[in-house]
N, CA, C and O atoms as CSV, one atom per row, in Angstrom:
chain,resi,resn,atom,element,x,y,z
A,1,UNK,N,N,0.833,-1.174,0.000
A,1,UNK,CA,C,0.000,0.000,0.000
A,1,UNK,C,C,0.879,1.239,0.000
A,1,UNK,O,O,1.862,1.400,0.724
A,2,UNK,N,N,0.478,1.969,-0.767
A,2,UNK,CA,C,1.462,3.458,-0.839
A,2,UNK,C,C,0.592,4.580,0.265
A,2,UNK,O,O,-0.389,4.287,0.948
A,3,UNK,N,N,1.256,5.862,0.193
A,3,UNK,CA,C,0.254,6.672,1.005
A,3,UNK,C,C,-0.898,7.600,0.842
A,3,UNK,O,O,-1.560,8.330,1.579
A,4,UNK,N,N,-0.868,7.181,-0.807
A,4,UNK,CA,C,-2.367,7.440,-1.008
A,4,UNK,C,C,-3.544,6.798,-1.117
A,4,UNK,O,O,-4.698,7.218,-1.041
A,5,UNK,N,N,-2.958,5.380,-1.363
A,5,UNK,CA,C,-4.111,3.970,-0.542
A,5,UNK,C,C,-4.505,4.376,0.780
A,5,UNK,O,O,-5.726,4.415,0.924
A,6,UNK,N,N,-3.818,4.689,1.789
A,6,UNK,CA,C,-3.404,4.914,3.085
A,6,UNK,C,C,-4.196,6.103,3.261
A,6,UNK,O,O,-4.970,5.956,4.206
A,7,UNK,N,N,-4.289,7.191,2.722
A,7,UNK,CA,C,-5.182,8.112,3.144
A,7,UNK,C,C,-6.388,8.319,2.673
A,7,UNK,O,O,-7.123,9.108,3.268
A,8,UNK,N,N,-6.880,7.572,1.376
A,8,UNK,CA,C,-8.181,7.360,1.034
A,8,UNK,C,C,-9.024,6.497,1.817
A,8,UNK,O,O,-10.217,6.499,2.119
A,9,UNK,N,N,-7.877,5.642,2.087
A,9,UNK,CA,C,-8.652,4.259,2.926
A,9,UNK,C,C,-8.841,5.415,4.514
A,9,UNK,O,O,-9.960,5.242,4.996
A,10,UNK,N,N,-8.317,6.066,5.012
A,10,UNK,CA,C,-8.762,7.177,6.305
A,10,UNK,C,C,-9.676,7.844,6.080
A,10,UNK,O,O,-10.682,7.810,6.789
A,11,UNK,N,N,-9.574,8.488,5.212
A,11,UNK,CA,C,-10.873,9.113,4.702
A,11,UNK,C,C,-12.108,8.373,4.233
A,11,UNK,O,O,-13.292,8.702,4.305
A,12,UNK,N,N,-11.639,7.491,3.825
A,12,UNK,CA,C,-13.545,6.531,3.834
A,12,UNK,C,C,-13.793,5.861,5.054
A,12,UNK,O,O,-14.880,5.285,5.011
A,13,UNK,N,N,-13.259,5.735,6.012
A,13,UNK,CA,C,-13.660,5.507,7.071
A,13,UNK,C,C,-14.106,6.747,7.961
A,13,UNK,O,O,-14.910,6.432,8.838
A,14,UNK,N,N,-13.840,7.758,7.930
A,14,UNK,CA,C,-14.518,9.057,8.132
A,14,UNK,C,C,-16.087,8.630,7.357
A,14,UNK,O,O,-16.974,8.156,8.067
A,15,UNK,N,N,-16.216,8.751,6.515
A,15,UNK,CA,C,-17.418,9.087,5.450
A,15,UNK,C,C,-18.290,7.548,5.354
A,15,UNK,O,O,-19.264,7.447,4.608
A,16,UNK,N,N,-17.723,6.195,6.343
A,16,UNK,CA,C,-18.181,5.684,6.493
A,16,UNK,C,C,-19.115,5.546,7.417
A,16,UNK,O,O,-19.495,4.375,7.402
A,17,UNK,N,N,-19.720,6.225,8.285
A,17,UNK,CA,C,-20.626,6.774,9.498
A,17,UNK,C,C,-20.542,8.206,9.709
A,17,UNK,O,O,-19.506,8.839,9.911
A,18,UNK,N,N,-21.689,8.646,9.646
A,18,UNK,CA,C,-22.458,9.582,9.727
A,18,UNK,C,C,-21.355,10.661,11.208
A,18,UNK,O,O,-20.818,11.748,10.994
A,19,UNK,N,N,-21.342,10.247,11.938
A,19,UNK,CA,C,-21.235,10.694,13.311
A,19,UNK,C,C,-19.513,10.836,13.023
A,19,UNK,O,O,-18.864,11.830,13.350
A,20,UNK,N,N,-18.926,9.585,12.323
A,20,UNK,CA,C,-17.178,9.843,12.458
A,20,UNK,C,C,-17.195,11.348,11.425
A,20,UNK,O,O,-16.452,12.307,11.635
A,21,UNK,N,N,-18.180,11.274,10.342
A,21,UNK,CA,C,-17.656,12.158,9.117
A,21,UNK,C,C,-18.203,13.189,9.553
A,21,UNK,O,O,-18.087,14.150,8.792
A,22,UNK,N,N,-18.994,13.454,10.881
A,22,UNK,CA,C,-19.490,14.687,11.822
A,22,UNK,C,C,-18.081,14.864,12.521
A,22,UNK,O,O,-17.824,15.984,12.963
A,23,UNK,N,N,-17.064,13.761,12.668
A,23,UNK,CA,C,-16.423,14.796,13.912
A,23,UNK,C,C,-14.944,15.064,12.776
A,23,UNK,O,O,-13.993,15.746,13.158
A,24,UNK,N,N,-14.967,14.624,11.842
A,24,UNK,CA,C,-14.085,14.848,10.775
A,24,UNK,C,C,-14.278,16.074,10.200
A,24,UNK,O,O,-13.320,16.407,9.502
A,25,UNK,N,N,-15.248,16.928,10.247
A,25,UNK,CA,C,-15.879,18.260,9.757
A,25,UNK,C,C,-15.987,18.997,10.998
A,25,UNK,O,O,-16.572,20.077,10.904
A,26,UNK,N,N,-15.546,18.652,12.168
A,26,UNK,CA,C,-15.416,19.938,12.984
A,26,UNK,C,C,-17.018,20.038,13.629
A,26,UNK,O,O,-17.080,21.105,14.240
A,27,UNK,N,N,-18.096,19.435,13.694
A,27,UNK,CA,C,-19.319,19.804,13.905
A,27,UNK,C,C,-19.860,19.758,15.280
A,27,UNK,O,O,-19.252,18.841,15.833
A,28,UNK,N,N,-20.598,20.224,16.009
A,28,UNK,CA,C,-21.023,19.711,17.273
A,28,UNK,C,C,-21.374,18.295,17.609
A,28,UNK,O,O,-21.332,17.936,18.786
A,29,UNK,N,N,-21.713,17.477,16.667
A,29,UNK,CA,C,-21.889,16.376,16.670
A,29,UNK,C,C,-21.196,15.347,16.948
A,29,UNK,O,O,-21.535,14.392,17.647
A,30,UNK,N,N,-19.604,15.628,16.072
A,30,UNK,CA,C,-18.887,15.226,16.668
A,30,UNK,C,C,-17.915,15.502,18.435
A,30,UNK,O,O,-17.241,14.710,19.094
A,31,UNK,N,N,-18.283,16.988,18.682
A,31,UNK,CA,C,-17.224,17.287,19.831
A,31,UNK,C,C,-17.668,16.673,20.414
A,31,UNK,O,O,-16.923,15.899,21.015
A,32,UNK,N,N,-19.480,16.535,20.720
A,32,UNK,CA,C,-20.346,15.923,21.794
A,32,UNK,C,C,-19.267,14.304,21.815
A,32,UNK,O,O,-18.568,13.894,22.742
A,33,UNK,N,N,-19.497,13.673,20.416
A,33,UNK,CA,C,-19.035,12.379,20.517
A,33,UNK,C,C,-17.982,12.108,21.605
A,33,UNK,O,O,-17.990,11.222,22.460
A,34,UNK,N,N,-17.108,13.036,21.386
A,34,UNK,CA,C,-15.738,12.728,21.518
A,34,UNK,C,C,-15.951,13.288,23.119
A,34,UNK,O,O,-15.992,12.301,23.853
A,35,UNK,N,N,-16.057,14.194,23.672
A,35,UNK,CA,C,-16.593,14.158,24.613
A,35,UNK,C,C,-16.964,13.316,25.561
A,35,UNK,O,O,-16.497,13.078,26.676
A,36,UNK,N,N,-18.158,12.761,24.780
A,36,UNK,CA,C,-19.034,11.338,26.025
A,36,UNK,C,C,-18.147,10.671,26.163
A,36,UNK,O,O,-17.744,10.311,27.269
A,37,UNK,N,N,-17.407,10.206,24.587
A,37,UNK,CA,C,-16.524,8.765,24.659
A,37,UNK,C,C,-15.053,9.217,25.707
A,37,UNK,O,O,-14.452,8.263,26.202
A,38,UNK,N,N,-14.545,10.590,25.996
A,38,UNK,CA,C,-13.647,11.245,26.895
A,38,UNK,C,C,-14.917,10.542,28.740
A,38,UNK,O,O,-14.790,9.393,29.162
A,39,UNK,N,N,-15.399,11.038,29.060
A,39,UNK,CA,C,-16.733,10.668,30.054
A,39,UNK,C,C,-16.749,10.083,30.485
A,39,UNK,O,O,-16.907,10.118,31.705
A,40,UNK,N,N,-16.561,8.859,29.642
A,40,UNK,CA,C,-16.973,7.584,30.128
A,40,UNK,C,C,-15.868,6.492,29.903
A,40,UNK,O,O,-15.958,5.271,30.026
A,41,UNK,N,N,-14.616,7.406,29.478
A,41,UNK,CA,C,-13.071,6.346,29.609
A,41,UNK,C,C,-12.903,6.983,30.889
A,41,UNK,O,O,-12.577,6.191,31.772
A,42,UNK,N,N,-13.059,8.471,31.335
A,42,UNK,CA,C,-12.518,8.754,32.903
A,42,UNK,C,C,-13.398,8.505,33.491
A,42,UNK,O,O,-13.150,8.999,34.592
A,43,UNK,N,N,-14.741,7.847,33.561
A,43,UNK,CA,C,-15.209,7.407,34.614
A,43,UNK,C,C,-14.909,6.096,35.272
A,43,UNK,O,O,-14.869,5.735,36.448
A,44,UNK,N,N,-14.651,5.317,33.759
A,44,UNK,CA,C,-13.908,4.103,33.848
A,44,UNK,C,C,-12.725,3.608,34.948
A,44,UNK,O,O,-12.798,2.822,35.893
A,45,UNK,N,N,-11.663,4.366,34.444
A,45,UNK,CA,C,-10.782,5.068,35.040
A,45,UNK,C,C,-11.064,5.460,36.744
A,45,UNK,O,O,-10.697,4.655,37.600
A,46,UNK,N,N,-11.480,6.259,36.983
A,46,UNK,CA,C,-11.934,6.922,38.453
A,46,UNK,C,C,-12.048,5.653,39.116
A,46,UNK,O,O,-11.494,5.275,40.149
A,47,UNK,N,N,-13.219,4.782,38.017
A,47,UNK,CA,C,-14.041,3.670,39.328
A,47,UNK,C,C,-13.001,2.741,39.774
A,47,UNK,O,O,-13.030,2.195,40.877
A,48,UNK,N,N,-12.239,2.599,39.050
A,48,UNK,CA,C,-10.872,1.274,38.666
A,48,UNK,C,C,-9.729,1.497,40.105
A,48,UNK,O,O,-9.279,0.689,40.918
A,49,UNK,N,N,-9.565,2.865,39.945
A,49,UNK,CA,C,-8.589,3.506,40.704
A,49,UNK,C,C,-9.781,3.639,42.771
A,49,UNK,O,O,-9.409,3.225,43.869
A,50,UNK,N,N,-11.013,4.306,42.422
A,50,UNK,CA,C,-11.126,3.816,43.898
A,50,UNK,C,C,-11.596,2.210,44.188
A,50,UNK,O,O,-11.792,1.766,45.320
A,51,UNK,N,N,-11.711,1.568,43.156
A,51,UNK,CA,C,-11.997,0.286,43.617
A,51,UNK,C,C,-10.618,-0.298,44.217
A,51,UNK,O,O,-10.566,-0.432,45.440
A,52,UNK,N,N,-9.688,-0.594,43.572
A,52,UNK,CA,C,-8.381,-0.834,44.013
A,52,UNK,C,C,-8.056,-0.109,45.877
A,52,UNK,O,O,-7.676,-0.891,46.748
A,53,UNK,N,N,-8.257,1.242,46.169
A,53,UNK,CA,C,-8.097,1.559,46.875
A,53,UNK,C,C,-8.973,1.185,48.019
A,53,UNK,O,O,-8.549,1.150,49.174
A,54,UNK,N,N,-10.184,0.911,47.690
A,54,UNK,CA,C,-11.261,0.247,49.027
A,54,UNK,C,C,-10.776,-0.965,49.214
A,54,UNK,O,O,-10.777,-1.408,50.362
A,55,UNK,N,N,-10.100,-2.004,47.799
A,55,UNK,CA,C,-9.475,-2.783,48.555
A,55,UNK,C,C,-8.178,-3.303,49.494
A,55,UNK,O,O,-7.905,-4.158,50.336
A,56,UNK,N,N,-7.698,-2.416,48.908
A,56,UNK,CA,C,-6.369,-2.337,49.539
A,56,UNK,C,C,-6.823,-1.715,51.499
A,56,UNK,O,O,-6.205,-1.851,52.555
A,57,UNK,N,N,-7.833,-1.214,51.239
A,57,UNK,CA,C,-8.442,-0.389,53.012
A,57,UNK,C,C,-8.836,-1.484,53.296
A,57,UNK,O,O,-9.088,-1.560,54.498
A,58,UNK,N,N,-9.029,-2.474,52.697
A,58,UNK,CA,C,-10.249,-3.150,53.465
A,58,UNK,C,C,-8.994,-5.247,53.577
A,58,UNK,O,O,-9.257,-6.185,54.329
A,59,UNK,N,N,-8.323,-5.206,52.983
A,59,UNK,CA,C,-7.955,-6.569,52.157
A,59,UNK,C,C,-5.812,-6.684,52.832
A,59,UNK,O,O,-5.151,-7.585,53.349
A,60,UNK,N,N,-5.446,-4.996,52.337
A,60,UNK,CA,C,-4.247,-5.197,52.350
A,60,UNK,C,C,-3.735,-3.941,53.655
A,60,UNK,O,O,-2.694,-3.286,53.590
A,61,UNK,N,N,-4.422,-3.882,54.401
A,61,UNK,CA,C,-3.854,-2.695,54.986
A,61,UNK,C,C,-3.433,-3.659,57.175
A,61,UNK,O,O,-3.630,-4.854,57.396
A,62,UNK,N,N,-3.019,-2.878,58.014
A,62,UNK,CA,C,-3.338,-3.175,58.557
A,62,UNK,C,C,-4.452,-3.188,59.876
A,62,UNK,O,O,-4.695,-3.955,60.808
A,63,UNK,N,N,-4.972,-1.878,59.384
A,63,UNK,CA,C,-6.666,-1.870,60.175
A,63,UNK,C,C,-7.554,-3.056,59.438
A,63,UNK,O,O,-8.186,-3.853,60.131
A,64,UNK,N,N,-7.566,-3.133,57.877
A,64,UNK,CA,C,-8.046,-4.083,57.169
A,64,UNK,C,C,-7.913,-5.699,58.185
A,64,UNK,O,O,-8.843,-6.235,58.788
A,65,UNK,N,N,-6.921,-6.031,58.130
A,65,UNK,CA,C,-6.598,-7.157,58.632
A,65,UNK,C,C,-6.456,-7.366,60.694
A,65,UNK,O,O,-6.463,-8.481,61.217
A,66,UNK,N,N,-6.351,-6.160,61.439
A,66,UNK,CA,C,-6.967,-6.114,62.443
A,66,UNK,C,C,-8.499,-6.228,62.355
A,66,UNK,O,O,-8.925,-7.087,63.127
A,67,UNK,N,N,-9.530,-5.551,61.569
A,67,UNK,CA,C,-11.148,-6.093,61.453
A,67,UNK,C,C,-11.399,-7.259,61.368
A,67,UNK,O,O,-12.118,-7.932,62.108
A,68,UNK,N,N,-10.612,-7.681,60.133
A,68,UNK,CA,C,-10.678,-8.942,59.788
A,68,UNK,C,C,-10.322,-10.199,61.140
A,68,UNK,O,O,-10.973,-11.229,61.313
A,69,UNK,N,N,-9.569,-9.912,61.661
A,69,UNK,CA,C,-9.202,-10.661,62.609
A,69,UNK,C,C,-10.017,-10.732,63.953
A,69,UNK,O,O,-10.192,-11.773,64.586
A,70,UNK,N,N,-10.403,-9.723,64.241
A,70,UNK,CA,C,-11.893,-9.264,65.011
A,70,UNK,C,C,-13.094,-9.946,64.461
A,70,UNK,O,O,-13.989,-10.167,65.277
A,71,UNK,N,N,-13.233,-10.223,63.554
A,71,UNK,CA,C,-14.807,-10.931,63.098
A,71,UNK,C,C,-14.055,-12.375,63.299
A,71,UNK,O,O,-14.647,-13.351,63.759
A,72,UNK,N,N,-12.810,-12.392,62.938
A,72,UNK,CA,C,-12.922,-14.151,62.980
A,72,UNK,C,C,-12.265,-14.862,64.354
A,72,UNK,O,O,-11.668,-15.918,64.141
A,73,UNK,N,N,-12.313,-14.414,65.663
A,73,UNK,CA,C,-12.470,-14.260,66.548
A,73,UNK,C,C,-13.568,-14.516,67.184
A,73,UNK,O,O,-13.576,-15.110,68.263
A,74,UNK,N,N,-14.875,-13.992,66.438
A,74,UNK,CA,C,-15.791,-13.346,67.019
A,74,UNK,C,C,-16.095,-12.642,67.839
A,74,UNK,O,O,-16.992,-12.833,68.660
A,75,UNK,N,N,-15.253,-11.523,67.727
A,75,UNK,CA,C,-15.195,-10.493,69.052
A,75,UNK,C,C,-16.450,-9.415,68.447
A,75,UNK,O,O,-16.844,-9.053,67.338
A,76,UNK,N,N,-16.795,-9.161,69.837
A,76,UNK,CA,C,-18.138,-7.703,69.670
A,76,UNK,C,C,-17.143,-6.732,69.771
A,76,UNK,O,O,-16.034,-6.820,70.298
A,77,UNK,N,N,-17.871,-5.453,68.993
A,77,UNK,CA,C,-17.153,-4.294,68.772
A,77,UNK,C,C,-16.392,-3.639,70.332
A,77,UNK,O,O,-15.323,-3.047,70.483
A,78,UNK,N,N,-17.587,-4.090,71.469
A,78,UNK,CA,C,-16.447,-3.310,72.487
A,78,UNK,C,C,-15.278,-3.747,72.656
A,78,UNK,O,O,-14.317,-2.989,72.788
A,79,UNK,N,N,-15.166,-5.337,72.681
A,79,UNK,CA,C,-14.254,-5.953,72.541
A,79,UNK,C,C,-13.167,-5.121,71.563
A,79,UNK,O,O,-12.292,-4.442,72.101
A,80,UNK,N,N,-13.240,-5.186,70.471
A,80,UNK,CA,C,-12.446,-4.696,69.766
A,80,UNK,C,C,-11.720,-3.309,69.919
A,80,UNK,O,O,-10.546,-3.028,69.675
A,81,UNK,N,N,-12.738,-2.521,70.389
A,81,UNK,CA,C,-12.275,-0.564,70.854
A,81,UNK,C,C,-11.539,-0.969,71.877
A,81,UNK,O,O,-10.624,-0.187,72.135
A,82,UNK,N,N,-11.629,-2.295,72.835
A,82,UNK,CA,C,-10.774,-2.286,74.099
A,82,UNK,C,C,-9.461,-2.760,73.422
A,82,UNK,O,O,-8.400,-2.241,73.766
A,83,UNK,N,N,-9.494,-3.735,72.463
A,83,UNK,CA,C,-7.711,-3.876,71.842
A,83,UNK,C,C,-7.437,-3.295,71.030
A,83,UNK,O,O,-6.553,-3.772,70.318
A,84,UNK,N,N,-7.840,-2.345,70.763
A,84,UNK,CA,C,-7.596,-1.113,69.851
A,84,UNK,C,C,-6.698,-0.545,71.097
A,84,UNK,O,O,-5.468,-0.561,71.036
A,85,UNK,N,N,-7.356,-0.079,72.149
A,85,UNK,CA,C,-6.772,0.704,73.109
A,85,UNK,C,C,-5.110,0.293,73.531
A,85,UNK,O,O,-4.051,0.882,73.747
A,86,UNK,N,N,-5.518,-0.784,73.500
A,86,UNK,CA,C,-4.048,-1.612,73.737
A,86,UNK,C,C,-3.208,-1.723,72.256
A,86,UNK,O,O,-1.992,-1.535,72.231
A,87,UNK,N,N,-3.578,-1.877,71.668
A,87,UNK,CA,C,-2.694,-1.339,70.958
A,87,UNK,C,C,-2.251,0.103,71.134
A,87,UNK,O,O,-1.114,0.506,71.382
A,88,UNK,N,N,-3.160,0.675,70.990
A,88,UNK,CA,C,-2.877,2.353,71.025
A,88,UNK,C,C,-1.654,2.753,72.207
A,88,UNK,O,O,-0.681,3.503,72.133
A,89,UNK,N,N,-2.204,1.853,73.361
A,89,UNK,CA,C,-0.687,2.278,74.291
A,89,UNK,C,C,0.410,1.767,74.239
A,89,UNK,O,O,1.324,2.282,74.885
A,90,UNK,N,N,0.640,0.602,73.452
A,90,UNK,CA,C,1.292,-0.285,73.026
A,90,UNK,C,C,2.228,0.273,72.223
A,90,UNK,O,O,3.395,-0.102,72.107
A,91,UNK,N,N,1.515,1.489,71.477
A,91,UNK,CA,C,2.195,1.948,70.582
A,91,UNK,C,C,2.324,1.339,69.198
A,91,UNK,O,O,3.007,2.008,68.422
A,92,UNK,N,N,1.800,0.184,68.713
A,92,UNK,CA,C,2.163,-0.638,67.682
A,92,UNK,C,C,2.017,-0.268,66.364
A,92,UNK,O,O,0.879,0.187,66.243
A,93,UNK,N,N,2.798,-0.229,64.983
A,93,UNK,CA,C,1.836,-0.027,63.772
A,93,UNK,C,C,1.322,-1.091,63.727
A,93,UNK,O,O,0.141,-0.923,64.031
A,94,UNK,N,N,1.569,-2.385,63.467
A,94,UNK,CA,C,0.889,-3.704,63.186
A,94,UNK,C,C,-0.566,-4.020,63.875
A,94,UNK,O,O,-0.626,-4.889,64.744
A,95,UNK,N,N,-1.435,-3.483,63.576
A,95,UNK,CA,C,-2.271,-3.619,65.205
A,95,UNK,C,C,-2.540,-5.440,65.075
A,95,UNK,O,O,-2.795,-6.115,66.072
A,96,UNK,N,N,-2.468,-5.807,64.200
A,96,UNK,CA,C,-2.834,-7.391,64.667
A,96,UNK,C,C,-1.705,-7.938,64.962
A,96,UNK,O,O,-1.557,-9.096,64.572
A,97,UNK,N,N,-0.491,-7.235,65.791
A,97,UNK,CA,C,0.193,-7.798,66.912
A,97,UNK,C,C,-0.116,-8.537,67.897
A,97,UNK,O,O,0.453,-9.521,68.367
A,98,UNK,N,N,-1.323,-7.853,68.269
A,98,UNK,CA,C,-2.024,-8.147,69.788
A,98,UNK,C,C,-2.829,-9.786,69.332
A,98,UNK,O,O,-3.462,-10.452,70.152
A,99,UNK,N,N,-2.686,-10.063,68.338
A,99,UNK,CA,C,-3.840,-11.319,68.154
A,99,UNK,C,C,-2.376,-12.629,68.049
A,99,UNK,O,O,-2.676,-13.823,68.011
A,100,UNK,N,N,-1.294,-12.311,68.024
A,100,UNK,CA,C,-0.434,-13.294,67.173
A,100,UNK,C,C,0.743,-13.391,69.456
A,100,UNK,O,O,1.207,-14.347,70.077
A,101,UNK,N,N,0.683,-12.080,69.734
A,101,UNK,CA,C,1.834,-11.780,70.976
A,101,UNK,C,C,1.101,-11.507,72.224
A,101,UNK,O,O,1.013,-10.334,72.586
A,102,UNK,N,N,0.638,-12.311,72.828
A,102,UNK,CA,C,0.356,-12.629,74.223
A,102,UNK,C,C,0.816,-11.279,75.351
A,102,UNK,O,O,0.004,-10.550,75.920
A,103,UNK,N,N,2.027,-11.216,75.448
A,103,UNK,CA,C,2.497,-10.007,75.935
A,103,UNK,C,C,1.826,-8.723,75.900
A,103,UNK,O,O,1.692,-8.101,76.954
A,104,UNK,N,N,1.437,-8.308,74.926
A,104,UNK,CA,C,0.454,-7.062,74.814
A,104,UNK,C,C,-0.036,-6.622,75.911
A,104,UNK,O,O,0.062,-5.618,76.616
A,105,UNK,N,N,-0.923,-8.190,75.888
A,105,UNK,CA,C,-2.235,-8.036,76.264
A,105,UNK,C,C,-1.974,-8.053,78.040
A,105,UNK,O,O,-2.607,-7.425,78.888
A,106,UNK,N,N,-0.833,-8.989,78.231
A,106,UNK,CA,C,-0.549,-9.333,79.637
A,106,UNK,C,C,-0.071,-7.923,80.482
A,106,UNK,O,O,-0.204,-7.541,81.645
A,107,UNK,N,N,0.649,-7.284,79.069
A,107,UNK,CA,C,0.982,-5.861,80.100
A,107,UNK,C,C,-0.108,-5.107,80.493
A,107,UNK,O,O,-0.204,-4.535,81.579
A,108,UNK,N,N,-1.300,-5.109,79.204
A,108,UNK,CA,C,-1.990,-4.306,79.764
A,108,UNK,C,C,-3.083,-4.478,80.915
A,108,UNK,O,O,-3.696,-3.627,81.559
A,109,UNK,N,N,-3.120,-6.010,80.954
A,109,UNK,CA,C,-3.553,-6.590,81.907
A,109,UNK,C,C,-2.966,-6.022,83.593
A,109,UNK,O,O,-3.692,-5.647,84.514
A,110,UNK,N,N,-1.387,-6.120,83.592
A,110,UNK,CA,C,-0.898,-5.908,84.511
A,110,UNK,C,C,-0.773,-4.117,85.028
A,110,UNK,O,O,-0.526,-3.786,86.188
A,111,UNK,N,N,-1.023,-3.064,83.802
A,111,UNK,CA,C,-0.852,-1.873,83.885
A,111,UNK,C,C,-2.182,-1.295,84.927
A,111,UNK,O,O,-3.302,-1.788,84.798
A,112,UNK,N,N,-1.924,-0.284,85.878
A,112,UNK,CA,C,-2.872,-0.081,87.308
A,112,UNK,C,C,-3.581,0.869,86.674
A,112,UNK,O,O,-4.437,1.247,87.474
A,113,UNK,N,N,-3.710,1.651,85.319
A,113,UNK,CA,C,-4.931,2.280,84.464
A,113,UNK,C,C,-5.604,1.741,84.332
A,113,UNK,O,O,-6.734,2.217,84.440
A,114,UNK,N,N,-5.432,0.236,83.976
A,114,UNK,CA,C,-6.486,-0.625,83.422
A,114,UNK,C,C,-6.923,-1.538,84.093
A,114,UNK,O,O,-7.082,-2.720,83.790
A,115,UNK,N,N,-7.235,-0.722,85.511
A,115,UNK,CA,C,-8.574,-1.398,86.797
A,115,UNK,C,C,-9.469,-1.564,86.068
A,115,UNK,O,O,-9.495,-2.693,85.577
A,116,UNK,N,N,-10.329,-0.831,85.739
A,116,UNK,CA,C,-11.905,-0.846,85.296
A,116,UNK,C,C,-12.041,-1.776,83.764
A,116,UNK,O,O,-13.005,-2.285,83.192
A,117,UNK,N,N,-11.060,-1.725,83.556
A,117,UNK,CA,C,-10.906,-3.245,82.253
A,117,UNK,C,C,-10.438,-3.794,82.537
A,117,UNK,O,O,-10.079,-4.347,81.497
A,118,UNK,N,N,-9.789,-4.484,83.613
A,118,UNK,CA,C,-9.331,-5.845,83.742
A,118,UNK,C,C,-9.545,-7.055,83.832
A,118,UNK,O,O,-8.845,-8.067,83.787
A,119,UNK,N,N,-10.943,-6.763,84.009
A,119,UNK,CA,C,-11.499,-8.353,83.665
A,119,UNK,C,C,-12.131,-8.731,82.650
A,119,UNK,O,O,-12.488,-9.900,82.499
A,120,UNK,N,N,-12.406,-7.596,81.634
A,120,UNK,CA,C,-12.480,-7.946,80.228
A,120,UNK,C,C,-11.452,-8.267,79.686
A,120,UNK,O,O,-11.412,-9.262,78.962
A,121,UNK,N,N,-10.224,-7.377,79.952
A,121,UNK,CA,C,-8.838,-8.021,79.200
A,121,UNK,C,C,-8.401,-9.024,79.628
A,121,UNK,O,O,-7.609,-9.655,78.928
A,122,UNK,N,N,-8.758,-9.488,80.873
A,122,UNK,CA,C,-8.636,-10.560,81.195
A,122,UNK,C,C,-9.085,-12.120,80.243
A,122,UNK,O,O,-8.278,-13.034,80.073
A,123,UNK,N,N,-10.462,-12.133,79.737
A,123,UNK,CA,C,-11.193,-12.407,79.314
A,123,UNK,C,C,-11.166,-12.457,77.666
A,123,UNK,O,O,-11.715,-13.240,76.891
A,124,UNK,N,N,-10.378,-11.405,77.449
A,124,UNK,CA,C,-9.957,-11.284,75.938
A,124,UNK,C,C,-8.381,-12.517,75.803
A,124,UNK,O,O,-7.906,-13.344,75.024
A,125,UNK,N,N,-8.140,-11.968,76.975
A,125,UNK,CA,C,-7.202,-13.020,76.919
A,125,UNK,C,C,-7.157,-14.395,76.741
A,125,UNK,O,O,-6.389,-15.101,76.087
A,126,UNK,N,N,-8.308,-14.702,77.576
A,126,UNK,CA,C,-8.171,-16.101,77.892
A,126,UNK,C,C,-8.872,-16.966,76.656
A,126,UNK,O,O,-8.523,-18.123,76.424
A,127,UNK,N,N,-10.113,-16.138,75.726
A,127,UNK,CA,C,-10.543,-16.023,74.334
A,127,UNK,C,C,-9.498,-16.892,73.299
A,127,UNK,O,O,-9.418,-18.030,72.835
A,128,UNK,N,N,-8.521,-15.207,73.232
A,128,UNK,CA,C,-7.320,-15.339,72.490
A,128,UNK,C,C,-6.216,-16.583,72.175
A,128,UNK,O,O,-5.705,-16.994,71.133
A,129,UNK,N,N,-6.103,-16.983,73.619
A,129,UNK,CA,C,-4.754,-17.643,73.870
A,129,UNK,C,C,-4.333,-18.479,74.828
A,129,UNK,O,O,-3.162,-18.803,75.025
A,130,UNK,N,N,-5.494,-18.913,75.562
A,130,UNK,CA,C,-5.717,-20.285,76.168
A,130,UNK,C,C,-6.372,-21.139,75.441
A,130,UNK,O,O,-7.495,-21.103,74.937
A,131,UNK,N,N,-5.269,-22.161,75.449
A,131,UNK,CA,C,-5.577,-23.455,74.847
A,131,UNK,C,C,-6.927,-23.973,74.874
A,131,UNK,O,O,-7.618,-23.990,73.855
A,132,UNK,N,N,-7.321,-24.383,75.957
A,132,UNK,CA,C,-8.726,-24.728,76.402
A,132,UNK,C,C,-10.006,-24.250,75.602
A,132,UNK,O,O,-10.855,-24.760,74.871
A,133,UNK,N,N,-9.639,-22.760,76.225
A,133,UNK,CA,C,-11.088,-21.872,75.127
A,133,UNK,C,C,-10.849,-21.902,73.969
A,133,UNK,O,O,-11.832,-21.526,73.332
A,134,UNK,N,N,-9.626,-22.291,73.059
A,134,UNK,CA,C,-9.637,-22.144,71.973
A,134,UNK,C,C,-10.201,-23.269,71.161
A,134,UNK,O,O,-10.851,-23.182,70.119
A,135,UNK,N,N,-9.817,-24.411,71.862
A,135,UNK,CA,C,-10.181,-25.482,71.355
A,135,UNK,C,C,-12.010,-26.063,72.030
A,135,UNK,O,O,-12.763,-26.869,71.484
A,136,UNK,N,N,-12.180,-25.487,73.010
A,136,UNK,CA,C,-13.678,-25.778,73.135
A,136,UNK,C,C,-14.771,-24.637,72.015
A,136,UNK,O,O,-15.986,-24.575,71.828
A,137,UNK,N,N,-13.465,-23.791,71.415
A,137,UNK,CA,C,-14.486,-22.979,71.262
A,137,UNK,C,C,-14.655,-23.448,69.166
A,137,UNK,O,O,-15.263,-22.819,68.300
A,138,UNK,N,N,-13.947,-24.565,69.058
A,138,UNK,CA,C,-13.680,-25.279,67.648
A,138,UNK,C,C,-15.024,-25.985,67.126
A,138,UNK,O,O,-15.027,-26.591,66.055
């Protein structure tokens, strides 16, 4: 093919639909086109980019995988705001430290702030990481 095969054959594909040989002439018809079809590649786009990101919040993060570890537990939410807390004094980024390291939980068990929770953390504990409850609870 030479390049005037090459540009006739472009040009009849213009003049082959109504709407391409509208945006080949400059017309409103076409900007609209080009437009929507602009619209609806960045909406595409947008949804792609926060979908990825809800999963990564929800799948790859580590609050993601502290929740996660909370439902499969079966811990109730107070439960959970109370080892949140422990983490929080704990200082930890990992928060599902506290589900894998015994220690955490024992300090905060042993810390004299945490009178008025101590027998829930107590209790979270024994949930967690006694043998017994773990396996009666199978």
């Amino acid at each position: 093919m030479n390049e005037t095969t090459m540009i006739s054959l472009g040009q009849s594909l213009f003049d082959f639909h109504p709407v391409l040989a509208a945006m080949k002439h400059g017309s409103g018809a076409g900007i609209l086109l080009g437009v929507l079809v602009g619209a609806i590649i960045l909406a595409c786009v947008a949804s792609f980019v926060v979908n990825r990101y809800l999963h990564h919040l929800k799948y790859e993060s580590h609050a993601g995988l502290f929740q996660g570890l909370c439902q499969a537990h079966g811990l109730d939410s107070a439960s959970c705001r109370l080892l949140k807390q422990v983490v929080g004094s704990a200082e930890l980024e990992a928060k599902a430290r506290v589900f894998t390291e015994p220690g955490f939980l024992e300090k905060a068990i042993r810390n004299p702030r945490n009178t008025s929770n101590r027998e829930k953390l107590t209790e979270l504990y024994r949930q967690l990481f006694d043998e017994k409850t773990a396996k009666s609870a199978s």
